[in-house]
BAGU-628119 format. One line per 4 residues: their letters; for each residue x, y, z of N, C-alpha, C. Coordinates in steps of 0.05 Angstrom, whole numbers. Example, Ala and Ser with C-alpha at 12.3 -4.5 7.8 and 13.67 -1.06 7.14 Angstrom:
2
AS	264,-114,156,246,-90,156,264,-66,156 ~ 257,-45,142,273,-21,143,258,1,157;
end
This chain:
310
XXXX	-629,412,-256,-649,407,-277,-677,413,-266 ~ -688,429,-285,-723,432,-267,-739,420,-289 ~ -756,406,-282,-778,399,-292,-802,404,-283 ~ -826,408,-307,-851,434,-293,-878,408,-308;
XXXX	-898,415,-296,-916,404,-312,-940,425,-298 ~ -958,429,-323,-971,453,-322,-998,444,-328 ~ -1012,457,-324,-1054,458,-337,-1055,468,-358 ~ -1061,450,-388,-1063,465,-402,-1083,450,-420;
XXXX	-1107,463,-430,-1133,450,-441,-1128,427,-429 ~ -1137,435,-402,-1151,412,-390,-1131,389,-391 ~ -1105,389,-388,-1091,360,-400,-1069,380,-379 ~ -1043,348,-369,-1023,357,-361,-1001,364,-377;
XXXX	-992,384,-383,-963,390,-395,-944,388,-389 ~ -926,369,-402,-890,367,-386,-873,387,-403 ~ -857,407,-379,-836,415,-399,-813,414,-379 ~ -790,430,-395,-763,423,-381,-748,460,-379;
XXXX	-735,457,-360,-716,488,-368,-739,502,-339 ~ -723,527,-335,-738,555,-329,-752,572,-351 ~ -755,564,-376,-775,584,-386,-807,569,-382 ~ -817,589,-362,-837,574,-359,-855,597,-357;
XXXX	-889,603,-353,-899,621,-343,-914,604,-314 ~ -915,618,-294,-929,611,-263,-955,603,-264 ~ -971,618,-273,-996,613,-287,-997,579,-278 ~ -1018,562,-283,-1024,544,-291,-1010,516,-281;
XXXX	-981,525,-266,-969,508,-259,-982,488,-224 ~ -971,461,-243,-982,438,-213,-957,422,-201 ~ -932,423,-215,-905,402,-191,-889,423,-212 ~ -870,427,-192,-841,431,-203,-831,414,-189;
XXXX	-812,395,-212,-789,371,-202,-764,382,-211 ~ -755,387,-183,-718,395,-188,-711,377,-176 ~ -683,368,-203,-665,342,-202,-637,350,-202 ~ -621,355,-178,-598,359,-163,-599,388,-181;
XXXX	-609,413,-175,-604,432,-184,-581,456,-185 ~ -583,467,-197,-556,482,-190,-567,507,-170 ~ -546,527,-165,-553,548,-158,-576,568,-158 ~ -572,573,-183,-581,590,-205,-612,586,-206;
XXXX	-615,549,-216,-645,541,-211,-655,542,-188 ~ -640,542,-171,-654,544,-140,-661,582,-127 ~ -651,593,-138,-653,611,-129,-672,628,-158 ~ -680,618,-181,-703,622,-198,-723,614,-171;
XXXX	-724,585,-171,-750,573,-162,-753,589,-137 ~ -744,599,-117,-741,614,-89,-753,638,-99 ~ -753,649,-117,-759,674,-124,-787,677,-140 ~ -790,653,-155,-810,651,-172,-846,652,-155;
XXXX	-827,629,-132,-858,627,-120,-860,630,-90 ~ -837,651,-88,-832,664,-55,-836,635,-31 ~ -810,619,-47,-811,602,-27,-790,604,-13 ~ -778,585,8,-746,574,9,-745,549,16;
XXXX	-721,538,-10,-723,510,-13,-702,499,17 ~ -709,473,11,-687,455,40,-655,458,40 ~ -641,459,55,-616,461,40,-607,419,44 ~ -585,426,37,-578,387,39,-581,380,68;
XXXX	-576,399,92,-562,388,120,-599,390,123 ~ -614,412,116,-638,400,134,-658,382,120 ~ -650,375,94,-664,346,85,-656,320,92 ~ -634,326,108,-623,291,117,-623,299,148;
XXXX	-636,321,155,-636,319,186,-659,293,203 ~ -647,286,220,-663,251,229,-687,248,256 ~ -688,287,258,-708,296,277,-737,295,267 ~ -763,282,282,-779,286,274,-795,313,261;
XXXX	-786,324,277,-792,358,278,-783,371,250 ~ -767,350,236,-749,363,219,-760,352,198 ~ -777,327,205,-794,314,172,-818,331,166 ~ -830,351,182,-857,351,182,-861,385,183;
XXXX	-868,400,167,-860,426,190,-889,445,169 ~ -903,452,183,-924,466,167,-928,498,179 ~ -936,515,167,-942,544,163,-962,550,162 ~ -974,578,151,-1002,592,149,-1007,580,123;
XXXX	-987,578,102,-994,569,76,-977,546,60 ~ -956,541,84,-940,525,63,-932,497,92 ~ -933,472,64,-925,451,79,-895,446,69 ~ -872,435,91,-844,427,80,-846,396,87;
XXXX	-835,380,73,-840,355,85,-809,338,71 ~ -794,330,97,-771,310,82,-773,277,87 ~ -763,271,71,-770,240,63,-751,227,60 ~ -739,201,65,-718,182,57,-728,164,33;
XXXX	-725,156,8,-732,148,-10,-703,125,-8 ~ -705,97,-12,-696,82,-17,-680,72,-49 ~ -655,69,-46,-637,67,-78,-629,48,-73 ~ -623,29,-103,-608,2,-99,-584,12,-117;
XXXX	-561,10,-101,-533,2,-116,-509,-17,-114 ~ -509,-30,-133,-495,-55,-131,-506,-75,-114 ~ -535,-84,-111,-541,-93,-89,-557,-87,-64 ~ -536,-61,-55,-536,-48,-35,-563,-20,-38;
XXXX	-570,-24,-8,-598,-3,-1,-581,21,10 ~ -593,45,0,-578,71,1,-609,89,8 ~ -601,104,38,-631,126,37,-619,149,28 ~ -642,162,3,-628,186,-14,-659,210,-3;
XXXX	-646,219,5,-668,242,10,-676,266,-5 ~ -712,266,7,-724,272,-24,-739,300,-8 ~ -744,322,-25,-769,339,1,-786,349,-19 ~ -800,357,-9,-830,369,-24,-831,394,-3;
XXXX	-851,402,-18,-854,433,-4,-890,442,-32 ~ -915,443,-13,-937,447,-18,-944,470,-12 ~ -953,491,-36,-961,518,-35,-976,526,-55 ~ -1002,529,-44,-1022,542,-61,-1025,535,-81;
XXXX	-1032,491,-77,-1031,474,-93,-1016,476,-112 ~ -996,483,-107,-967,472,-124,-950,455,-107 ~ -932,438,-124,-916,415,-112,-890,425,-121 ~ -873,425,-101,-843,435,-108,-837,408,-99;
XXXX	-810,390,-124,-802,366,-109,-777,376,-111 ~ -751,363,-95,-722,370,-92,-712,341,-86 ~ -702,329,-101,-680,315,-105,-648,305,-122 ~ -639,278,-103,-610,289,-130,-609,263,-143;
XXXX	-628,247,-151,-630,214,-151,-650,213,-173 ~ -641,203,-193,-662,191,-214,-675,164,-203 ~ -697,179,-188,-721,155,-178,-744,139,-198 ~ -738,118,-200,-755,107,-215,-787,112,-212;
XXXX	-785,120,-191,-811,122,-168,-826,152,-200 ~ -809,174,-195,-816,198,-208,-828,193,-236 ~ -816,175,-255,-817,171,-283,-843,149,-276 ~ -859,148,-268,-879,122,-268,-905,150,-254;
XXXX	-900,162,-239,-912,189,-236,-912,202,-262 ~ -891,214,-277,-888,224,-292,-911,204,-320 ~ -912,183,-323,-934,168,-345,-964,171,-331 ~ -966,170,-301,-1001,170,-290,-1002,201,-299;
XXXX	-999,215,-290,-1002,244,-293,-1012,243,-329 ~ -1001,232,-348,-1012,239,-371,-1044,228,-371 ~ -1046,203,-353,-1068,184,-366,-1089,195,-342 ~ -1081,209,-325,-1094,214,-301,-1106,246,-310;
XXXX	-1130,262,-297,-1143,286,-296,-1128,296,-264 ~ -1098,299,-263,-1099,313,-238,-1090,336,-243 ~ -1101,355,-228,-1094,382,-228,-1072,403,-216 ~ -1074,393,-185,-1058,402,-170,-1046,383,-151;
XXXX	-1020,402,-136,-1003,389,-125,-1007,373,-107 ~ -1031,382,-90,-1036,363,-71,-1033,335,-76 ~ -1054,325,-95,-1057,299,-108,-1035,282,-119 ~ -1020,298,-132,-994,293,-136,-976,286,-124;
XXXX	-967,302,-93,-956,282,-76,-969,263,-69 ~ -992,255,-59,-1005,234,-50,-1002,209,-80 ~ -1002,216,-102,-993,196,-116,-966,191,-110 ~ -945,211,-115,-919,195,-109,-912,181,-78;
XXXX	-921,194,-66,-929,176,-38,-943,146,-40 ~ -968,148,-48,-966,125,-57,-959,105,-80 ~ -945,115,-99,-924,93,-106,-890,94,-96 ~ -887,108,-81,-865,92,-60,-873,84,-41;
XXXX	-903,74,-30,-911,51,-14,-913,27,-27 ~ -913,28,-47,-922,7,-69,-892,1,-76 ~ -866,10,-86,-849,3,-85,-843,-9,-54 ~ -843,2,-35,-827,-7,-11,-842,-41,0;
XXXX	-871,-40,-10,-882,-65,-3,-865,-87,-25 ~ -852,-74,-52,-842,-86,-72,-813,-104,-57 ~ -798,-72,-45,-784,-94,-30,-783,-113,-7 ~ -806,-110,6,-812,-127,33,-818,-159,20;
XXXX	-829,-151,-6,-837,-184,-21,-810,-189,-28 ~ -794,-181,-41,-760,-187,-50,-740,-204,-34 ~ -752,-186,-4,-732,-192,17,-751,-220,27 ~ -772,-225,25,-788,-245,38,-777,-269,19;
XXXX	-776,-263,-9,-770,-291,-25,-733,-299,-20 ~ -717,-275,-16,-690,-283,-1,-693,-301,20 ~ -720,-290,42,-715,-309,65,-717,-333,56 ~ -741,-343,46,-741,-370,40,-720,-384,27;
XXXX	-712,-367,7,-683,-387,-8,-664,-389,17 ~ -659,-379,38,-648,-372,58,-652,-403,75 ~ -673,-394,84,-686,-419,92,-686,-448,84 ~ -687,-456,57,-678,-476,43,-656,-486,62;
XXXX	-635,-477,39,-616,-476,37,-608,-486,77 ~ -611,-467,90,-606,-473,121,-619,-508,135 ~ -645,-506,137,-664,-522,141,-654,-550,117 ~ -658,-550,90,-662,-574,79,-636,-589,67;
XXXX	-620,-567,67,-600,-571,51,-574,-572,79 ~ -576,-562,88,-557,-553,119,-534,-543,113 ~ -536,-513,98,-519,-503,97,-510,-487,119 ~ -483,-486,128,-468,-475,145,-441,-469,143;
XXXX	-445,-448,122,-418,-429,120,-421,-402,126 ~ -408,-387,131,-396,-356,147,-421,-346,118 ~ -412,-353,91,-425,-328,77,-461,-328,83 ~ -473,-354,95,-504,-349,96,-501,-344,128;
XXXX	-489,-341,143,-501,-322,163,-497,-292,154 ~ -474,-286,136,-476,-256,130,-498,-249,118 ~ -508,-266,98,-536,-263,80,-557,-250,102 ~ -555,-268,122,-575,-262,139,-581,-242,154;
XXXX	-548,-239,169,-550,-205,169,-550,-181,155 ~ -544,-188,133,-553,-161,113,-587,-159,112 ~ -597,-176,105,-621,-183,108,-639,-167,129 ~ -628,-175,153,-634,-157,175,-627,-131,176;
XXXX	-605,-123,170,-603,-90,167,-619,-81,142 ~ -637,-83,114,-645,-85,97,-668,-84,112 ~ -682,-100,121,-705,-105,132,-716,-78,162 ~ -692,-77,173,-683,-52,192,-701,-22,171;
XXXX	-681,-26,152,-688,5,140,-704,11,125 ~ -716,-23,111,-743,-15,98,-765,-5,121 ~ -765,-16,144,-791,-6,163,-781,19,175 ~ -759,31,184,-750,62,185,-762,81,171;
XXXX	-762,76,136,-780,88,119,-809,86,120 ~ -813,57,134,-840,60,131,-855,78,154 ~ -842,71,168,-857,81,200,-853,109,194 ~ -822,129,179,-832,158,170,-856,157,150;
XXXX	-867,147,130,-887,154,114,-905,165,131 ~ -914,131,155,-930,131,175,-933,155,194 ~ -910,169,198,-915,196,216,-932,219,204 ~ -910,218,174,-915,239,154,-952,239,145;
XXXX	-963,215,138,-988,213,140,-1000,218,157 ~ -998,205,185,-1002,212,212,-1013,252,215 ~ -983,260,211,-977,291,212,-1002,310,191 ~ -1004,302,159,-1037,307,143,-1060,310,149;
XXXX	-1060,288,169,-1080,284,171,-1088,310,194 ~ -1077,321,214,-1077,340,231,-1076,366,216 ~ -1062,368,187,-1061,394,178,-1084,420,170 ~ -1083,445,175,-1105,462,175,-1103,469,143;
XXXX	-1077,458,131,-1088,468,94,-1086,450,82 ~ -1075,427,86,-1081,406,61,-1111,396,68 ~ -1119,385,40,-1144,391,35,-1173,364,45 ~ -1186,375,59,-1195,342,73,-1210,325,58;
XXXX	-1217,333,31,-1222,318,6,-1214,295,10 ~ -1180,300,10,-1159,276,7,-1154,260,40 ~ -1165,268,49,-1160,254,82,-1178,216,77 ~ -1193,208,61,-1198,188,58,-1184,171,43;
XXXX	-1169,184,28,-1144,174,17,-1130,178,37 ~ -1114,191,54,-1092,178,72,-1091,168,87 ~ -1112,156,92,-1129,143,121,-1124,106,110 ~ -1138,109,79,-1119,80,70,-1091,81,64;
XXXX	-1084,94,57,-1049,94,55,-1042,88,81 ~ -1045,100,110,-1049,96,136,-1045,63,135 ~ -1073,54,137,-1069,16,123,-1058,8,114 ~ -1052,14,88,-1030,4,77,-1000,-1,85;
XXXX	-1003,21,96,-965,30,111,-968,9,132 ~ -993,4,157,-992,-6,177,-986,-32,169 ~ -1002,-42,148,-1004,-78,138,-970,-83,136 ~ -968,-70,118,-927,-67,108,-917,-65,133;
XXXX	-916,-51,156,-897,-53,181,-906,-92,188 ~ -927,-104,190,-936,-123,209,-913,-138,186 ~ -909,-136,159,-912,-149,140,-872,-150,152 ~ -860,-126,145,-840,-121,160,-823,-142,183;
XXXX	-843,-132,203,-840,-144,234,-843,-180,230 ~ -855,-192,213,-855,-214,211,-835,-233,201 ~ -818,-213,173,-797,-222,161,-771,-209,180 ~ -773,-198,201,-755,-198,214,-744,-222,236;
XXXX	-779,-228,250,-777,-258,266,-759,-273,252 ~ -777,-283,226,-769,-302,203,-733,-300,212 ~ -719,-273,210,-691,-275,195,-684,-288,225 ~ -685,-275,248,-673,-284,276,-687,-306,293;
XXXX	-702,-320,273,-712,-348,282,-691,-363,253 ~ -678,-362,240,-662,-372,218,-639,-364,230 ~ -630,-348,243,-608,-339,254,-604,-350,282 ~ -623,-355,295,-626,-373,319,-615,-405,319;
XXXX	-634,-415,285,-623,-439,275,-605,-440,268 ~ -584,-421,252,-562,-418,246,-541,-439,263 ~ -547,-410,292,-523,-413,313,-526,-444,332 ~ -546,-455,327,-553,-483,345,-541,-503,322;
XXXX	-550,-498,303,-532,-523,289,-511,-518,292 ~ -490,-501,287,-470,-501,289,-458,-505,310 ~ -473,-502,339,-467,-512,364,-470,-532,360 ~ -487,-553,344,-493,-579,348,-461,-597,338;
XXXX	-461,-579,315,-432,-595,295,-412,-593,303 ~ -405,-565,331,-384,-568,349,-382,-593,365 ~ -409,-594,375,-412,-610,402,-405,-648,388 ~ -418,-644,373,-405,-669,350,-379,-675,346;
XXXX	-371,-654,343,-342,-653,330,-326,-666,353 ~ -329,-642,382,-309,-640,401,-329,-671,421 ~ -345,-687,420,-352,-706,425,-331,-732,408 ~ -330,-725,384,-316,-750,366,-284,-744,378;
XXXX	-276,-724,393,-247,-717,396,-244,-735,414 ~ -267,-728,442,-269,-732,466,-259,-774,471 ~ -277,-776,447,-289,-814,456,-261,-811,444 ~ -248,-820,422,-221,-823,409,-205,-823,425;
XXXX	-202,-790,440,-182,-795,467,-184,-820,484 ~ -207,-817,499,-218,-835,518,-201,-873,512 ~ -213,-877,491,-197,-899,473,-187,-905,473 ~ -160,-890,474,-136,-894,454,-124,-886,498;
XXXX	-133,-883,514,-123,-883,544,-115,-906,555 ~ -130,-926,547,-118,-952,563,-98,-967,549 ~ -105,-962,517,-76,-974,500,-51,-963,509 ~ -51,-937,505,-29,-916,521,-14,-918,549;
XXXX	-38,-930,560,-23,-938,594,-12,-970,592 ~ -14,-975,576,-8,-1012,571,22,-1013,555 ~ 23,-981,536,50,-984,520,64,-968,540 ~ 61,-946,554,67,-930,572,95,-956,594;
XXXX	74,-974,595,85,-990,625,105,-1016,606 ~ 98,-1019,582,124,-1037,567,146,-1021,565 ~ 146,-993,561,167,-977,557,192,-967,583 ~ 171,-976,597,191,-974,627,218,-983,633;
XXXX	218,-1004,602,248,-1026,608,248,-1024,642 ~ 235,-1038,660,245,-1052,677,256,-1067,680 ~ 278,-1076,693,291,-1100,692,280,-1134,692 ~ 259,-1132,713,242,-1154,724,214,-1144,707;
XXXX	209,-1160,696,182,-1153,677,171,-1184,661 ~ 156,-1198,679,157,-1228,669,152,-1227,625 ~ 141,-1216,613,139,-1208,595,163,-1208,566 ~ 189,-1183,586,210,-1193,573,225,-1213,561;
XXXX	227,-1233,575,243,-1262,563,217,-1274,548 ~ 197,-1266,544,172,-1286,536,170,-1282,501 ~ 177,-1304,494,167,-1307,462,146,-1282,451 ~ 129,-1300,468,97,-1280,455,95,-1254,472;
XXXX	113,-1244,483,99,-1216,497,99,-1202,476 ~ 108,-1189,455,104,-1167,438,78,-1168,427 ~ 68,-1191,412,36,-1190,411,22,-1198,433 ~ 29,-1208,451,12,-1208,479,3,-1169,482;
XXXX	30,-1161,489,22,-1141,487,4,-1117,473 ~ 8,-1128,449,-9,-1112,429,-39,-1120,426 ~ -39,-1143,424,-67,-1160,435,-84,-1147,464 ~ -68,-1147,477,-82,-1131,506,-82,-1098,499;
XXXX	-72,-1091,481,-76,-1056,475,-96,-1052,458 ~ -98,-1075,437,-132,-1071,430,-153,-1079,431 ~ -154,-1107,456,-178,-1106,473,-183,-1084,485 ~ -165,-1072,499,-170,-1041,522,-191,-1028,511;
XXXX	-176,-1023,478,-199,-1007,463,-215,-1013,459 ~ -220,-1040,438,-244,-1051,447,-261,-1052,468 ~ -261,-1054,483,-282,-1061,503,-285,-1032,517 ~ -260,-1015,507,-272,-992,521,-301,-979,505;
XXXX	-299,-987,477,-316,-971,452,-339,-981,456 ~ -337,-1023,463,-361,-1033,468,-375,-1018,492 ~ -362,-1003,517,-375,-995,539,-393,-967,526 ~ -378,-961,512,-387,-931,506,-412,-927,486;
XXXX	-419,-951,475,-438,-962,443,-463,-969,471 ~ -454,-984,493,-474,-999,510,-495,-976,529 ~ -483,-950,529,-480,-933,549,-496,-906,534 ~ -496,-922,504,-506,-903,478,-503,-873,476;
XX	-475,-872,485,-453,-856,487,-442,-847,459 ~ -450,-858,440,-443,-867,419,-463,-862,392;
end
């Protein structure tokens, strides 16, 4: 699918399809294209687009790559499915202020671009990426707030409530791999900005704009790096209570045994049937006996309460 948006009296025009004229044009957005469209757009404006293997390539060298006239730039853009964080990769490619975008993901990110561009006077591509750049900084700070209000319910729940089951330490590690890949993305924006700012054709108009995006991205990593402490200082607490409720546990085993040792050696030595055992012929030895098996314990429990063992 290609989508074009063009200059026309002064206003931006959206259209759809390859009938288009070159003229006037400021983004072409191709959405998982076919052949056919890709090799129009290759031809139209003597470019060559990314193929799939070098838009998901994970080399720096491979996000950033500029020419005499043309910038290529690939990107990981963040998807939620079912839950679950998915990096869907996105590329641009800047030429003679036109914006070629290439992706296969209906990004929410595009359609919120797609409404500024009407209400906005922008012309060319340059500007255009730098808007969708910055609103997928603005989404990705969206989810660093998301994941920050998880931690806390996280937190609750751990801290006030003392939860300790298998499924909130998984919470926690998802959390952390989530938190992992939101700053991955960020720290590429961070290069990719980084990388602009050094370029001999994008335009230095816009270099005071990426210098705060720069800020922005940097605030979001600290912002990042903080809710990461957060998860492995909750994950720290995790694993000590749960040592604590062992050490409890296998403590309550411990004293019980201990206890129940001197009653045991007292029935142990009635069981002997010895022959000579002053005890035997005696009326009262059976509760004699039993009487002396739960003083043992007694006084063993009183030693242990005194010793605040207990």
């Amino acid at each position: 699918m290609i989508n074009y948006f063009l200059v026309k009296d002064k206003k931006i025009v959206r259209g759809s399809g390859s009938n288009f004229v070159k003229d006037g044009i400021a983004w072409i957005d191709l959405i998982n294209p076919t052949e056919d469209e890709k090799q129009f757009i290759e031809k139209t404006f003597s470019i060559e687009l990314f193929t799939k293997q070098e838009s998901e390539e994970i080399e720096t060298s491979s996000k950033y790559i500029e020419t005499e006239d043309e910038i290529g730039i690939n990107l990981n853009f963040i998807k939620t499915e079912v839950g679950n964080f998915i990096n869907e990769p996105v590329s641009f490619i800047i030429k003679n202020k036109i914006l070629i975008t290439q992706r296969e993901y209906q990004f929410r990110t595009f359609d919120d671009v797609y409404k500024k561009l009407r209400l906005n006077r922008i012309f060319e591509g340059d500007d255009i990426y730098l808007i969708i750049l910055d609103a997928r900084i603005d989404y990705d700070a969206d989810l660093i707030e998301a994941v920050t209000d998880k931690i806390s319910m996280i937190s609750k729940e751990l801290i006030k409530e003392k939860v300790l089951d298998k499924e909130l330490l998984l919470r926690i590690t998802a959390l952390q791999e989530t938190t992992i890949m939101i700053r991955e993305n960020i720290v590429e924006k961070q290069r990719i900005l980084s990388s602009m700012l050094k370029s001999k054709i994008f335009p230095k108009e816009d270099y005071e704009t990426i210098r705060i995006m720069i800020k922005d991205v940097s605030s979001l990593l600290e912002h990042s790096g903080f809710n990461f402490e957060r998860l492995e200082f909750l994950q720290n607490t995790f694993l000590g209570l749960v040592d604590i409720e062992q050490n409890r546990i296998i403590k309550l085993f411990t004293v019980v045994t201990v206890i129940f040792m001197p009653p045991t050696l007292i029935a142990s030595m009635y069981g002997m049937n010895f022959k000579f055992m002053p005890e035997l012929e005696w009326t009262f030895g059976y509760p004699f006996a039993g009487v002396l098996m739960f003083l043992s314990s007694a006084l063993t429990l009183m030693f242990f309460k005194r010793k605040k063992w207990l």
